[in-house]
C-alpha positions as CSV (number, residue, x, y, z in Angstrom):
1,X,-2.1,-27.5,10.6
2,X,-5.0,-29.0,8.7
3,X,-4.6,-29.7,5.1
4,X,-6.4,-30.6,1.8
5,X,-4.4,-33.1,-0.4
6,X,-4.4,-33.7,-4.0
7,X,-2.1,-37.0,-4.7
8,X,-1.1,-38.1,-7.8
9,X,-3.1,-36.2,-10.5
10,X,-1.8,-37.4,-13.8
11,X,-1.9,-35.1,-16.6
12,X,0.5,-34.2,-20.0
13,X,2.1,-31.7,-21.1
14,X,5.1,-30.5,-22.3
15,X,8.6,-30.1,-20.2
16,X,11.6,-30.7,-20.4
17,X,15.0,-29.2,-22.0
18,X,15.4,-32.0,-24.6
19,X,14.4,-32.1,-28.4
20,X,12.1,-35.2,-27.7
21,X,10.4,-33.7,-25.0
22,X,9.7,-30.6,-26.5
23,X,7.7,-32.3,-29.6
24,X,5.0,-34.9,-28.1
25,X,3.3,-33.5,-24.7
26,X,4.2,-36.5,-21.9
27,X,2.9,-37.7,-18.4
28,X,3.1,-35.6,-15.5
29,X,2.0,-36.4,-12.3
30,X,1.6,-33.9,-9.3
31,X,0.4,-34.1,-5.6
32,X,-0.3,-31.0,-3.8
33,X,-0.7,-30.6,-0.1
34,X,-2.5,-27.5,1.0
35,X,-2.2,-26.3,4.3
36,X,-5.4,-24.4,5.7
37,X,-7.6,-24.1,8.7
38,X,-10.0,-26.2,8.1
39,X,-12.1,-26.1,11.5
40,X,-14.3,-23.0,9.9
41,X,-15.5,-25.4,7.2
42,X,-15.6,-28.5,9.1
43,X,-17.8,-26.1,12.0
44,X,-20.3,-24.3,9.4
45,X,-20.3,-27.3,7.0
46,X,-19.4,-24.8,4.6
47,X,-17.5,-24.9,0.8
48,X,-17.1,-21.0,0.7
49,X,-15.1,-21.2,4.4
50,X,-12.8,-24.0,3.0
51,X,-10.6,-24.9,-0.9
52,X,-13.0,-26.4,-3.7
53,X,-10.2,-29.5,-4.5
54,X,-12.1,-29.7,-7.4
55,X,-11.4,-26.5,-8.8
56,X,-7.7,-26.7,-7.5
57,X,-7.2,-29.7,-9.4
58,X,-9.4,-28.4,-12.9
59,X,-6.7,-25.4,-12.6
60,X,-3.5,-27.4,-11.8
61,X,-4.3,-29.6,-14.8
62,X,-4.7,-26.9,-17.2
63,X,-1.8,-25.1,-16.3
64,X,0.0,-28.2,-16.7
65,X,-1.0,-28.9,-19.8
66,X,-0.4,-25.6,-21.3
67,X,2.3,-24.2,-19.7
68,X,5.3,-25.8,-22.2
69,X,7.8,-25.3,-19.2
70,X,11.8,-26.4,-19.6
71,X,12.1,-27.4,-16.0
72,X,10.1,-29.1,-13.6
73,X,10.8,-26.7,-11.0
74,X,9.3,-23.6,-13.0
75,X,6.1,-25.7,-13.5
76,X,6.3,-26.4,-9.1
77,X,6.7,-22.6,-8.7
78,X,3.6,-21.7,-11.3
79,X,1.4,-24.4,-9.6
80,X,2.3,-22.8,-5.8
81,X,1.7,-19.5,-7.1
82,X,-1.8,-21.1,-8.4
83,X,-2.6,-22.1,-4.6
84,X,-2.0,-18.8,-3.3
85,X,-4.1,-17.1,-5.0
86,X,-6.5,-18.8,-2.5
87,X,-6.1,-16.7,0.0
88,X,-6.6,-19.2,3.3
89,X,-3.9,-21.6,1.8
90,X,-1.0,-20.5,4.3
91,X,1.7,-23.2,2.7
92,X,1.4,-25.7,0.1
93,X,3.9,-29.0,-0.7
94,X,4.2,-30.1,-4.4
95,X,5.6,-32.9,-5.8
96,X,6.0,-33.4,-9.6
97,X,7.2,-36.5,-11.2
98,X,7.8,-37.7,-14.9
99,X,7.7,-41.1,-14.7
100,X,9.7,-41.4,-18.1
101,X,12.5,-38.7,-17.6
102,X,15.2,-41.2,-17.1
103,X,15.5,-45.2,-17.8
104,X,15.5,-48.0,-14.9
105,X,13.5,-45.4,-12.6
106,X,9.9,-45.4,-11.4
107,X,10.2,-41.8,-11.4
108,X,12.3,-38.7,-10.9
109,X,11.0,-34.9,-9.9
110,X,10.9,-32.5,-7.6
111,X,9.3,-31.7,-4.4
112,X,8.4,-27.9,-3.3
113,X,7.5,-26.4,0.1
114,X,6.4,-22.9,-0.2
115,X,4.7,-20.6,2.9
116,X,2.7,-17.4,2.0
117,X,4.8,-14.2,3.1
């Protein structure tokens, strides 16, 4: 399966289930996978038979910022729930990561795969 990827967009926003994390928005950073035929697009050198990344990523930002989530994983289920509402995304792969949820890590977070049903 063909797919559009979206690696590493770093945004803020609030998560998290602690005090601290619930008063001063912090970094988030998300890649997306999105799974799609992309022969159509790549045949008719056409936008309209294809995902604007652009928009995917204008969207995935602002829900970021603004959704005030507790867990990571609710903010992974909004942003597949996001990509399906493109209706030739058949799965997507997420991956979130707050690079300063726990000391002497690059990283922790959470990885998603999701399939349209």
């Amino acid at each position: 399966m063909d797919k559009i990827f979206i690696d590493k967009l770093v945004t803020r926003g609030i998560i998290g289930v602690n005090e601290d994390e619930r008063d001063r928005p912090q970094d988030i950073v998300i890649s997306i996978e999105l799974f799609i035929d992309l022969a159509p697009a790549g045949k008719n050198d056409d936008i309209t038979e294809s995902v604007n990344y652009r928009t995917i990523v204008h969207r995935v930002k602002a829900l970021a910022e603004t959704a005030g989530r507790f867990t990571v994983e609710a903010l992974a289920e909004d942003i597949a729930g996001l990509c399906f509402e493109y209706p030739r995304i058949t799965q997507v792969h997420i991956r979130i990561e707050k690079p300063a949820a726990a000391r002497f890590t690059k990283a922790v977070g959470v990885e998603i795969f999701r399939q349209r049903t």
